[in-house]
Structures are given as C-alpha cells and as structure tokens.
matplotlib code that plots the C-alpha trace (Angstrom):
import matplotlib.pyplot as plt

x = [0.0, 1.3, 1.5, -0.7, 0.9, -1.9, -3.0, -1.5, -4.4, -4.7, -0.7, -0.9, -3.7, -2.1, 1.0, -1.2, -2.8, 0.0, 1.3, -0.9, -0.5, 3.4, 3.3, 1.2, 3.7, 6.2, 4.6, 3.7, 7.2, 10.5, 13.7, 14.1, 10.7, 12.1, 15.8, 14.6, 12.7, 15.6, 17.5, 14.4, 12.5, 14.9, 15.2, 11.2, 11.4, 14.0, 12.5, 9.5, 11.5, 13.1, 9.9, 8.7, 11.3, 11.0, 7.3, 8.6, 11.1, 9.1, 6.1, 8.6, 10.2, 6.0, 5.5, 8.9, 8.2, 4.4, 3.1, 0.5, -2.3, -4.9, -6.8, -8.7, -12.3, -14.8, -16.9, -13.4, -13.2, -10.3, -8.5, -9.6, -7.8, -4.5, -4.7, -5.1, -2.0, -0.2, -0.9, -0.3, 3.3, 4.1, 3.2, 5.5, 8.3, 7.7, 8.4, 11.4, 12.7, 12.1, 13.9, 17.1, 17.6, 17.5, 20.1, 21.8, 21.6, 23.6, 26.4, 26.9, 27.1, 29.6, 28.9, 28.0, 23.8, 22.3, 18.4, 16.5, 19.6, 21.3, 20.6, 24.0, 22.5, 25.7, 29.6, 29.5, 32.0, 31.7, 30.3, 28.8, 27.8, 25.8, 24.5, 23.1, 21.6, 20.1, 18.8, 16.5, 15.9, 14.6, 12.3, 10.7, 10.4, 8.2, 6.4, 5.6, 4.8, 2.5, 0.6, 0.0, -1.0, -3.9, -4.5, -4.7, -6.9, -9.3, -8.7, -10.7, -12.9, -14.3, -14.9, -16.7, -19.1, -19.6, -19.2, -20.2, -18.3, -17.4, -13.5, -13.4, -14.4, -12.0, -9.1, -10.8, -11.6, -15.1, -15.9, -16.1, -18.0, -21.4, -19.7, -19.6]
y = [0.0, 3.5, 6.3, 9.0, 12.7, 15.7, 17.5, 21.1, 22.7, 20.5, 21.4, 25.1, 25.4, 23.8, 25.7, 28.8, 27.8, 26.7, 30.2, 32.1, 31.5, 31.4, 35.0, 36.3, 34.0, 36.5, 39.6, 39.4, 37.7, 38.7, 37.1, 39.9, 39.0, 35.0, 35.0, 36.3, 33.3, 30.7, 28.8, 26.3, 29.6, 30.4, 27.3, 27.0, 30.1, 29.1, 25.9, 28.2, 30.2, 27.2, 25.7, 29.1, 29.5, 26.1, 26.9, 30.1, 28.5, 25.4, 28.0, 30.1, 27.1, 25.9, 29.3, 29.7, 25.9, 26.2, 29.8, 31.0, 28.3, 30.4, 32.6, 36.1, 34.7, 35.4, 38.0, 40.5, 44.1, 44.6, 47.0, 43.4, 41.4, 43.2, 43.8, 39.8, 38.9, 41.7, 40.5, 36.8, 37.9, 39.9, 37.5, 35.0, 37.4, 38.6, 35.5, 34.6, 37.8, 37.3, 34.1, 35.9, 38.5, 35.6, 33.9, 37.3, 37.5, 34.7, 35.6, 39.1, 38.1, 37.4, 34.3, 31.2, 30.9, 28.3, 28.1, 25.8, 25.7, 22.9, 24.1, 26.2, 29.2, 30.9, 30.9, 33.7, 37.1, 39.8, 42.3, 44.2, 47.6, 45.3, 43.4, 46.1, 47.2, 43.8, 43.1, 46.5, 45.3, 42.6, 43.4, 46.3, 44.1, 41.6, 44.2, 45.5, 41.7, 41.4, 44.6, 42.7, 39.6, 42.3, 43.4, 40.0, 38.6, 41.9, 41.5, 38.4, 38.8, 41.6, 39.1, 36.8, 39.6, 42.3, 40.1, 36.8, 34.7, 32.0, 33.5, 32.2, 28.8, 28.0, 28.7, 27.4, 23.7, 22.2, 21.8, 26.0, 26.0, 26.3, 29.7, 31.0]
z = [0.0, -1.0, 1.5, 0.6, 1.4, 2.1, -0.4, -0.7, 0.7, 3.4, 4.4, 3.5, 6.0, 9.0, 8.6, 8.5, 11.9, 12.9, 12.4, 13.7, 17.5, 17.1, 15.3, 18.6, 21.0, 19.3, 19.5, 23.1, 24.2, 23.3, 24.1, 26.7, 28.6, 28.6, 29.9, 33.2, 34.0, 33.2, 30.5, 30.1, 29.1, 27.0, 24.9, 25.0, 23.6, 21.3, 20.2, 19.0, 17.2, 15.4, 14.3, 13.2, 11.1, 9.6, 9.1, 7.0, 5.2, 4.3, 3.0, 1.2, -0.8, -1.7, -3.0, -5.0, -6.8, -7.0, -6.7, -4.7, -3.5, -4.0, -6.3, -6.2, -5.9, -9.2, -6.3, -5.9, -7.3, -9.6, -6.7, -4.5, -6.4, -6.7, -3.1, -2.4, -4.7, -2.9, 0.7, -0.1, -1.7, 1.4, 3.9, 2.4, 1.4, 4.8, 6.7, 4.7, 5.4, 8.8, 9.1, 7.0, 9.3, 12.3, 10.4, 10.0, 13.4, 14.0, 11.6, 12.7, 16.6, 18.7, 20.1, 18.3, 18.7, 18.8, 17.6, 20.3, 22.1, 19.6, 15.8, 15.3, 13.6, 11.6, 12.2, 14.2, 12.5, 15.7, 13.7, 16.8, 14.2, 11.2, 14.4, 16.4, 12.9, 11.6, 15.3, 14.6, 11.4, 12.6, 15.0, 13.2, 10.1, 12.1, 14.0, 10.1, 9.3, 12.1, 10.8, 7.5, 8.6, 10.7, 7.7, 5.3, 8.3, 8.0, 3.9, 4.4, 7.2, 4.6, 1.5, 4.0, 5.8, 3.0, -0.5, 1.3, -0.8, 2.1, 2.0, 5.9, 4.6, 2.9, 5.5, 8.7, 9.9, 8.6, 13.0, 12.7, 9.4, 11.7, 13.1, 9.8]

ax = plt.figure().add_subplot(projection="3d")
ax.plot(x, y, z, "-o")
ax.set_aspect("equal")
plt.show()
C-alpha cells in the first residue's frame, strides 16, 4: 500500500494555523521578557523560534516551486484582487525575510547561537555595528509583518461579511463552518 501525502491545501492550511498563534507568541514575548525566567524559558522560547522558522522557510520554498495556493475569488473588485495577490506575496516574502535577518543574526554576533539551544545558527563574525543594525531590522520588520497579517486577516474577514463569498471557509476547519 502507497502512503498517501496531504493535499497542498490541506498542508498550507495547517501551517497557516499553525502560524498564527506562534506570530502572537512572538509579539507578546520577546527574548528579553524569557531570559529572566531561566534557561528552560529560553530554549522553549527558542525551540518556537526554530519551528517558526522552519514553518517560513518550508512556505517560502512551496511558494517559489508552486506559486500561490490560492486565487482572487470570481466576487473580488479589480482594486480586491490586486490587493489579495499583494498580501499573499508579502506575507511570504515577509516571513522569509524574517527568518534571514535571524540567520543574520547569528552571523553578525559574537557568540555562536544556537536556535533551540542545539541548531547552530551561523559561524558567528563579531560584527557588533551590522548586528546592532540587523537586530533592529529585525524586530521592526516583524512588527511591520504582524501589521500585514492584521491586515490579510481583516482583507478576508471583509470578503466573508460584506461580499459573502465564504472566504473564511476556505481557510478554517469544517468543525467551525457552523460559526460562519
């Protein structure tokens, strides 16, 4: 008997989900808010990072072999259907950028990091000036990724409510379908 893989769908969805409580996780707690509390914390925190990452990457590559998963639906204003290409691409774009700059991270510090505590992230070059910069970078780059995924999530809570073309259907598991 052959093992059957999920459809793309069915993966693309769960690593949305996935997503979305990690992207809050990181929001509301930052590295800074973790150490405090001990190095188990810190590697929890660390771990999630990791398999955020992976999540990004993983998405990223999808997108760069397949293309988007989904298309404008037939209900969608021209200016509607630019704007959901344009949020789909900067979702993605923005996650792998997000994982870059971590990796950049890495090679720009100091020390030798290691993501979840074991996952070496760079060789690191003690570059404390690009450092200081990239760590910026990279936290108002995901503060500005965070906005977009507000705004993708409100993108689509307004096809569902004012164009009523089930847009929330598609994304959510059939046990919330009722909800809708």
């Amino acid at each position: 008997m052959a093992l059957s893989l999920p459809k793309r769908r069915t993966v693309l969805k769960a690593v949305h989900w996935m997503m979305v409580p990690l992207l809050v996780w990181f929001i509301l707690v930052t590295p800074s808010d973790v150490v405090p509390l001990g190095p188990k914390a810190f590697q929890f925190h660390s771990i999630l990072a990791l398999f955020f990452v992976t999540l990004c990457l993983g998405w990223t590559a999808d997108y760069m072999r397949r293309g988007l998963a989904s298309r404008p639906g037939p209900k969608l204003p021209p200016w509607a259907r630019v704007a959901h290409q344009w949020l789909h691409k900067l979702l993605i774009w923005g996650l792998f950028l997000v994982a870059l700059t971590g990796f950049l991270l890495g090679l720009t510090s100091a020390v030798l990091l290691k993501a979840g505590g074991f996952l070496p992230i760079a060789p690191p070059l003690d570059m404390r000036q690009a450092n200081d910069f990239i760590g910026t970078f990279h936290i108002y780059e995901f503060y500005l990724l965070a906005v977009i995924a507000v705004i993708h999530a409100g993108f689509h809570i307004w096809r569902h409510l004012h164009l009523k073309d089930n847009a929330l259907r598609i994304m959510v598991p059939r046990a919330l379908h009722r909800f809708l």
